[in-house]
C-alpha positions as CSV (number, residue, x, y, z in Angstrom):
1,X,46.6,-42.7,32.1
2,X,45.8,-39.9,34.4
3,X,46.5,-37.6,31.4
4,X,44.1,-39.6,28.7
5,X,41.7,-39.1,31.6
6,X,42.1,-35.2,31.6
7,X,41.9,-34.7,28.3
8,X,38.6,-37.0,28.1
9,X,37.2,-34.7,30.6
10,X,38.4,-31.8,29.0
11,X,36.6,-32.8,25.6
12,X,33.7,-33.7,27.5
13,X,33.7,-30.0,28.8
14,X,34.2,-29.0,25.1
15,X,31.4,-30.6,24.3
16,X,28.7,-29.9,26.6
17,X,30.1,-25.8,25.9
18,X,29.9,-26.2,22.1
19,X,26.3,-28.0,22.3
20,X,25.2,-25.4,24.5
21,X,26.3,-22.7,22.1
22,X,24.8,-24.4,19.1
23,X,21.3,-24.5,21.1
24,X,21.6,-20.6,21.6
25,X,22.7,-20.8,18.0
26,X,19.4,-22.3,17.4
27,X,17.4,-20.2,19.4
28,X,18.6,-17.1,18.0
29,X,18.2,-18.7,14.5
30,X,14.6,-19.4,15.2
31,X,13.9,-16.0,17.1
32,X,15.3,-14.3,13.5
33,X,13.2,-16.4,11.8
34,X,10.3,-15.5,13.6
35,X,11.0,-12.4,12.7
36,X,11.5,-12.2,9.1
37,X,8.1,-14.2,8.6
38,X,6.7,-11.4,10.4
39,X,8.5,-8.6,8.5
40,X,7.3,-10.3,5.5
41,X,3.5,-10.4,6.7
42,X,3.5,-7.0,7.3
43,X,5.0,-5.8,3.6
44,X,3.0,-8.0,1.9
45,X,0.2,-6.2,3.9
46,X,1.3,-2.9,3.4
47,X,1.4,-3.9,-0.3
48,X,-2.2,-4.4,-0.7
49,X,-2.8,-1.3,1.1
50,X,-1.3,0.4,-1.3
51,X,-2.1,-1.1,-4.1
52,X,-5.7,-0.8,-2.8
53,X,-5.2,2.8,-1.7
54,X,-3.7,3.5,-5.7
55,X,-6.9,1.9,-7.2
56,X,-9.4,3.9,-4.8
57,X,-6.9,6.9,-6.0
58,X,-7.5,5.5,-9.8
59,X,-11.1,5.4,-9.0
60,X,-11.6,9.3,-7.5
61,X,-9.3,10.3,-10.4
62,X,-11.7,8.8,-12.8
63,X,-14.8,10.4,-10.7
64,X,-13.2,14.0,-10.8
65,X,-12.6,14.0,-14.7
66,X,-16.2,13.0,-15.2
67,X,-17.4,15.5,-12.5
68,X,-15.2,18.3,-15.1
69,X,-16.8,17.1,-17.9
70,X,-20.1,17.2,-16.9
71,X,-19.4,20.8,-15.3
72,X,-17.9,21.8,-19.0
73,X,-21.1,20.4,-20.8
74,X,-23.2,22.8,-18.4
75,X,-21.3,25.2,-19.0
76,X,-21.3,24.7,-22.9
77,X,-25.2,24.0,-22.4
78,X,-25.6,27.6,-19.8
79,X,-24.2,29.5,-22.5
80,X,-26.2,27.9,-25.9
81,X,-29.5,28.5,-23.6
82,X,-28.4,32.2,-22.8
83,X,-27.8,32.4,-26.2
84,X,-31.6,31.0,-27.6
85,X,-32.8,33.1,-24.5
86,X,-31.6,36.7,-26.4
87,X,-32.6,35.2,-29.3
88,X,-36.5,34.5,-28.3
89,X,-35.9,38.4,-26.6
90,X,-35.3,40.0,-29.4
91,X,-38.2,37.6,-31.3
92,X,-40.8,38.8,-28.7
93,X,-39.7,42.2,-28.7
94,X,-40.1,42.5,-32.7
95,X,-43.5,41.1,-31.7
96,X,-44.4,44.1,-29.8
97,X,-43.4,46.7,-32.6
């Protein structure tokens, strides 16, 4: 009987080790947990940065090709008024012949 007493104990012993290990199981389970949902929070945050940063990027884009046009029309528009200008030279100066 002193034997089935022994091994009772010893199961007991088991136990209480096994249930401890499971509750640092548990811990460390939650404390990865933790850490994923935080991981994910901070992609999905850099995510709408970027996508934010990539539509602000769109947005300059956009601003620079209409700043180039604009500079090519005043250029096309420079050079047709230098043009007209020689032309009303040359008119005045037959004027004074």
């Amino acid at each position: 009987m002193g034997r089935g007493v022994q091994e009772v104990e010893k199961g007991i012993e088991e136990s209480v080790r096994s249930s401890k290990s499971l509750c640092l199981i548990m811990d460390q389970i939650a404390s990865l947990t933790y850490q994923i949902n935080h991981i994910a929070t901070v992609a999905k945050e850099k995510a709408a940065t970027t996508s934010e940063m990539t539509s602000n990027i769109s947005q300059i884009t956009d601003v620079v090709h209409a700043t180039s046009r604009g500079a090519s029309e005043t250029a096309a528009a420079s050079s047709q008024l230098s043009r007209e200008a020689e032309h009303l030279q040359q008119l005045v100066s037959q004027l004074k012949l």
